[in-house]
C-alpha positions as CSV (number, residue, x, y, z in Angstrom):
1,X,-15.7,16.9,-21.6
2,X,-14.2,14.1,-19.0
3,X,-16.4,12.9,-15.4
4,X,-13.8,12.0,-13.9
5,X,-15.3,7.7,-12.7
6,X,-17.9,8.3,-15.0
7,X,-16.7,8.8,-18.6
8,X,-16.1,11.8,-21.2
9,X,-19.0,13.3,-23.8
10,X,-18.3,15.2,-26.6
11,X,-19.4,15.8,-30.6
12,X,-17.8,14.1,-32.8
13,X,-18.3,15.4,-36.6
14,X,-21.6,17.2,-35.3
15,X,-22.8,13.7,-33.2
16,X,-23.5,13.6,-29.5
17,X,-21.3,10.7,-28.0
18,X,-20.6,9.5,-24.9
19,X,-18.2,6.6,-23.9
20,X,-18.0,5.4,-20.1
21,X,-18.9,3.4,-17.4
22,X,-22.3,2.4,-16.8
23,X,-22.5,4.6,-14.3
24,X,-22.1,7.2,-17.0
25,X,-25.1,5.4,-19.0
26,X,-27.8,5.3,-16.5
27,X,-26.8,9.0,-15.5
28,X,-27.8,9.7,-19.1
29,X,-30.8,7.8,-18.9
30,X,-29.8,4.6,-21.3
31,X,-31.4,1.3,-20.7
32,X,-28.1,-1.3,-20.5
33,X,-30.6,-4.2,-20.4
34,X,-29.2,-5.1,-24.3
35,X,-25.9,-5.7,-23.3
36,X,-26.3,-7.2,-20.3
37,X,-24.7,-10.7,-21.4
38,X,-21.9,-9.4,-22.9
39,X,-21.3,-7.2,-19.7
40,X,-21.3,-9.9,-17.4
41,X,-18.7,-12.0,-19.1
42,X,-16.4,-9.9,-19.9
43,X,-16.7,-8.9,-16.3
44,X,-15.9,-12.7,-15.8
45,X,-12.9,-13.0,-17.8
46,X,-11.5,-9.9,-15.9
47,X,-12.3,-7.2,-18.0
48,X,-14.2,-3.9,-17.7
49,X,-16.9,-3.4,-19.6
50,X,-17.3,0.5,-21.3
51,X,-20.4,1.6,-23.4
52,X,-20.6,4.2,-26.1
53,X,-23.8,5.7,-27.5
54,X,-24.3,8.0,-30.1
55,X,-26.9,10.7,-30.6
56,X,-28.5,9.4,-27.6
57,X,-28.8,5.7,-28.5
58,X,-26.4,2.8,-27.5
59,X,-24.1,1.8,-30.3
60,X,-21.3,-0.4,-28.2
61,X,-19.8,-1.9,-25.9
62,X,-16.6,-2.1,-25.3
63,X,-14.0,-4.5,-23.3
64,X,-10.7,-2.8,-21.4
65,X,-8.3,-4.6,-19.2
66,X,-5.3,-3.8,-17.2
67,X,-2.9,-7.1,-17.9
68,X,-1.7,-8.2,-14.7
69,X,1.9,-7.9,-14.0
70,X,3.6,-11.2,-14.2
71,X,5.7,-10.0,-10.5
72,X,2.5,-9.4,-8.9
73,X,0.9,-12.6,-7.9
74,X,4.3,-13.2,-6.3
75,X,4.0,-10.0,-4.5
76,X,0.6,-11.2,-2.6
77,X,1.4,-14.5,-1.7
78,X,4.5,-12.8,-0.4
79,X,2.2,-9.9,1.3
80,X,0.2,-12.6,2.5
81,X,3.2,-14.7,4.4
82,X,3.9,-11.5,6.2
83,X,0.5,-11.8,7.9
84,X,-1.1,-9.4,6.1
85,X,-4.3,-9.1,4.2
86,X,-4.7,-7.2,1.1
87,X,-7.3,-5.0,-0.1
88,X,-8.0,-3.7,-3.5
89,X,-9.8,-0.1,-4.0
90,X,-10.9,0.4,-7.4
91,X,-13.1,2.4,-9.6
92,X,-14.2,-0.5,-11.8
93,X,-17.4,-2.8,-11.8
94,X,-18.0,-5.2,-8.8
95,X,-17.9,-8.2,-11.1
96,X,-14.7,-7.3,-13.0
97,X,-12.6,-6.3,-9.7
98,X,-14.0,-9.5,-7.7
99,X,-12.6,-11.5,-11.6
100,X,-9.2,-10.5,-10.7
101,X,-9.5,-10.6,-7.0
102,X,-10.2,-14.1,-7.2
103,X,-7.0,-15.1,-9.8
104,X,-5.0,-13.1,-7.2
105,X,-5.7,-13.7,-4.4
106,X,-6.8,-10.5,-3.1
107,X,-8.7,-10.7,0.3
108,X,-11.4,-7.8,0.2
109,X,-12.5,-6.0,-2.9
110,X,-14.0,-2.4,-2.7
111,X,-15.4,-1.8,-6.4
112,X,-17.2,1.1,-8.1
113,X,-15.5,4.1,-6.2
114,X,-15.3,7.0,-7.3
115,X,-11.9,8.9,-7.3
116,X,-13.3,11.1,-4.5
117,X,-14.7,7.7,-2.6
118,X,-11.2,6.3,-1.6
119,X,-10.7,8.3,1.5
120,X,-13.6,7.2,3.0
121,X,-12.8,3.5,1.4
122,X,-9.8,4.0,3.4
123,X,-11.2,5.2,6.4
124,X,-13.8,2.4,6.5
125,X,-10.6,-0.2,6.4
126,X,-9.7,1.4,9.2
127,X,-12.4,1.0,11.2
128,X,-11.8,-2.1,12.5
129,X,-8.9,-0.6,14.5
130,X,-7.0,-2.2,11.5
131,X,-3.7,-0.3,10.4
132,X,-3.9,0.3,6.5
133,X,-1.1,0.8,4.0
134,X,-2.0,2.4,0.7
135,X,-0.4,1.8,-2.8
136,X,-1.1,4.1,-5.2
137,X,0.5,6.4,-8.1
138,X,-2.1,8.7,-9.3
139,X,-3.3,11.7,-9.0
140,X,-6.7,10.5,-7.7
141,X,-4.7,8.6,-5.6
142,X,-3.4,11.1,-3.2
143,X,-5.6,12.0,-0.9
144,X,-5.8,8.3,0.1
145,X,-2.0,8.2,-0.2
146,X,-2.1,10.7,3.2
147,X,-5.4,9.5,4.6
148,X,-3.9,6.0,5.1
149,X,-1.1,5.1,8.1
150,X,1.1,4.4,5.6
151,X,1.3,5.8,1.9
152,X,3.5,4.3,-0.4
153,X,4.0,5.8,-4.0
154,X,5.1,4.2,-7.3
155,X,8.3,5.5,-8.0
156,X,6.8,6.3,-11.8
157,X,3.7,8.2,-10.1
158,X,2.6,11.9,-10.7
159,X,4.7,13.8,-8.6
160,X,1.2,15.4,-6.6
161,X,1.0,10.8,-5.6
162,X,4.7,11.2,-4.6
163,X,4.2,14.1,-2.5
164,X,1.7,12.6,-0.1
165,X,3.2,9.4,0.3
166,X,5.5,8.4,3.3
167,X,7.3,6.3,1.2
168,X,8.1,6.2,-2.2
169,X,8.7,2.7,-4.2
170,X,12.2,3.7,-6.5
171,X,10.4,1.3,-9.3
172,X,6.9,0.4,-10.3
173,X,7.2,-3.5,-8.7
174,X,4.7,-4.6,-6.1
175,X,7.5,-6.6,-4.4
176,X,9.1,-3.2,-3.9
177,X,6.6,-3.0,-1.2
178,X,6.9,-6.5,0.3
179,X,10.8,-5.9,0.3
180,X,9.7,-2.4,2.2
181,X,7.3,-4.4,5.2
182,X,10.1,-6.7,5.4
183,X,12.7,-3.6,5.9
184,X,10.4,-1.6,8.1
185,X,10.3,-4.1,10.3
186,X,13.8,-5.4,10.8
187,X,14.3,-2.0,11.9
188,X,11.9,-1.4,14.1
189,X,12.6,-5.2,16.0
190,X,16.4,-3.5,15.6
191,X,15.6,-0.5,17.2
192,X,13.8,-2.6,20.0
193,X,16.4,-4.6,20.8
194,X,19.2,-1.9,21.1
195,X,16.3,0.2,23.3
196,X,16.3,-3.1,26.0
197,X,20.1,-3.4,26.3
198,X,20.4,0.3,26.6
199,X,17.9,0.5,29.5
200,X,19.0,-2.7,30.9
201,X,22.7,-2.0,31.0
202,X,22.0,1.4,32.7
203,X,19.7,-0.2,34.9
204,X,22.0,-2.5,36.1
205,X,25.4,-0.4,36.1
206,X,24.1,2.9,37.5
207,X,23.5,1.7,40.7
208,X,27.0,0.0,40.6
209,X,28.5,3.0,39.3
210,X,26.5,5.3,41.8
211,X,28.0,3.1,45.1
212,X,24.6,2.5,45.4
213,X,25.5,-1.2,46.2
214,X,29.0,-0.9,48.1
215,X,27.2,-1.0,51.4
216,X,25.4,-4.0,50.8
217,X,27.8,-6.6,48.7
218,X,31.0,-4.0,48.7
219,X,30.7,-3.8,45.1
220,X,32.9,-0.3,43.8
221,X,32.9,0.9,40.4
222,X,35.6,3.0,39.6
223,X,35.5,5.9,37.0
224,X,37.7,4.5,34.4
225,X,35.9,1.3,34.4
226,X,32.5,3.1,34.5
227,X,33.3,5.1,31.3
228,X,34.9,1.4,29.9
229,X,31.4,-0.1,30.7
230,X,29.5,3.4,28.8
231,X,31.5,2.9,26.1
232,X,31.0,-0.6,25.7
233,X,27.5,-0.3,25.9
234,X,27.2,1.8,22.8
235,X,29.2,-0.2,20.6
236,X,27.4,-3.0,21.5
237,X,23.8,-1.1,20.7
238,X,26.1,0.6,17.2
239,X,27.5,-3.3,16.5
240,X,23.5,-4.7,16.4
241,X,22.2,-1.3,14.5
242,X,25.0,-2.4,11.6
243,X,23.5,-5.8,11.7
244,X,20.7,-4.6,9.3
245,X,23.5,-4.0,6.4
246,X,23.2,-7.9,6.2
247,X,19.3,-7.8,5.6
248,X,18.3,-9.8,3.0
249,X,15.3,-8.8,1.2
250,X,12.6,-11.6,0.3
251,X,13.4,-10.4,-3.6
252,X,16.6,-9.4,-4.6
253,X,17.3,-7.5,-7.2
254,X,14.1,-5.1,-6.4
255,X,14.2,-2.2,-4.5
256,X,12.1,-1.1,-1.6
């Protein structure tokens, strides 16, 4: 049977054993003090330790690691020229996650949660006031997918990761999300631009239009120039919208 964070028990040709985390281990009662070296430098070198015992006894100790895409150092320093800081959420051991935290990069580490821990990992980021965007792609990763401001999901996720996300990554690249940031907000400066002309040319040409103005500088508008001047207005606000078909993303060649 699997704990999901902690590990998986089961008999294995009539034998108790039980591989996991430590976690798992001192749930079960097993003194870790033996392997204690080995644990901490394999921590060191990045890798997370796991332990096995057998009929109730430690027999091993084991040494996983998640290689490190070769894109993804790129994709923090690129996170980090934004302005940004990055946080990593992870269900691994404090030493192992603050290993590759340090080769990366990475500005904050929360290690050792649980898969039912990352909300409130989330909501704690948050507490600052600080908006918090959230990659993830499994299923454990969901319900911090929709607790965060912004949920962006591998494109190669479970489909339950996809369907809480705001925004889903089309491949599996970390720069995928840069090249999304970058996106987001080109449109939104877009959108803020073309909302200032708009108000400021009705503003201004309302009152012109209305005769508000005729008694004081004998300005006229005349209805044919009025809906000239409309018209103008949005294909102005329709020719800086288009601009964004020029966006150039910081990596080409990945898709946001």
């Amino acid at each position: 049977s699997s704990r999901p964070g902690y590990g998986a028990e089961g008999r294995v040709a009539g034998r108790a054993v039980e591989v996991g985390a430590d976690r798992l281990m001192r749930d079960l009662g097993h003194d870790l003090s033996a392997f204690a070296d080995q644990a901490e430098r394999l921590g060191e070198e990045g890798k997370s330790p796991l332990y096995a015992a057998v009929d109730g006894r430690l027999a091993a100790v084991i040494a996983v690691a998640d290689p490190i895409k070769p894109t993804t150092p790129a994709a923090i320093a690129a996170i980090h020229a934004l302005g940004l800081k990055v946080a990593m959420i992870t269900g691994d051991n404090r030493r192992t996650a603050e290993a590759v935290a340090r080769r990366l990069g990475i500005d904050e580490v929360r290690a050792e949660i649980l898969p039912d821990g990352k909300v409130a990992a989330i909501r704690a980021l948050q507490a600052g006031g600080r908006r918090v965007a959230f990659v993830g792609d499994g299923v454990n990763d969901a319900p911090a997918l929709a607790a965060a401001d912004v949920g962006l999901a591998v494109g190669g996720g479970t489909d339950v990761a996809i369907e809480s996300a705001d925004v889903v990554l089309t491949g599996g690249d970390l720069r995928g999300a840069v090249n999304a940031i970058a996106l987001s907000r080109a449109t939104m400066r877009n959108i803020r631009q073309n909302l200032v002309w708009a108000f400021g040319y009705n503003v201004v040409l309302i009152p012109v239009a209305a005769g508000l103005l005729f008694p004081l500088f004998g300005w006229l508008l005349s209805p044919m120039l009025a809906a000239g001047a409309m018209a103008l207005s949005s294909v102005s606000v329709l020719t800086n919208a288009l601009r964004l078909r020029g966006f150039r993303t910081r990596f080409e060649g990945v898709q946001p």
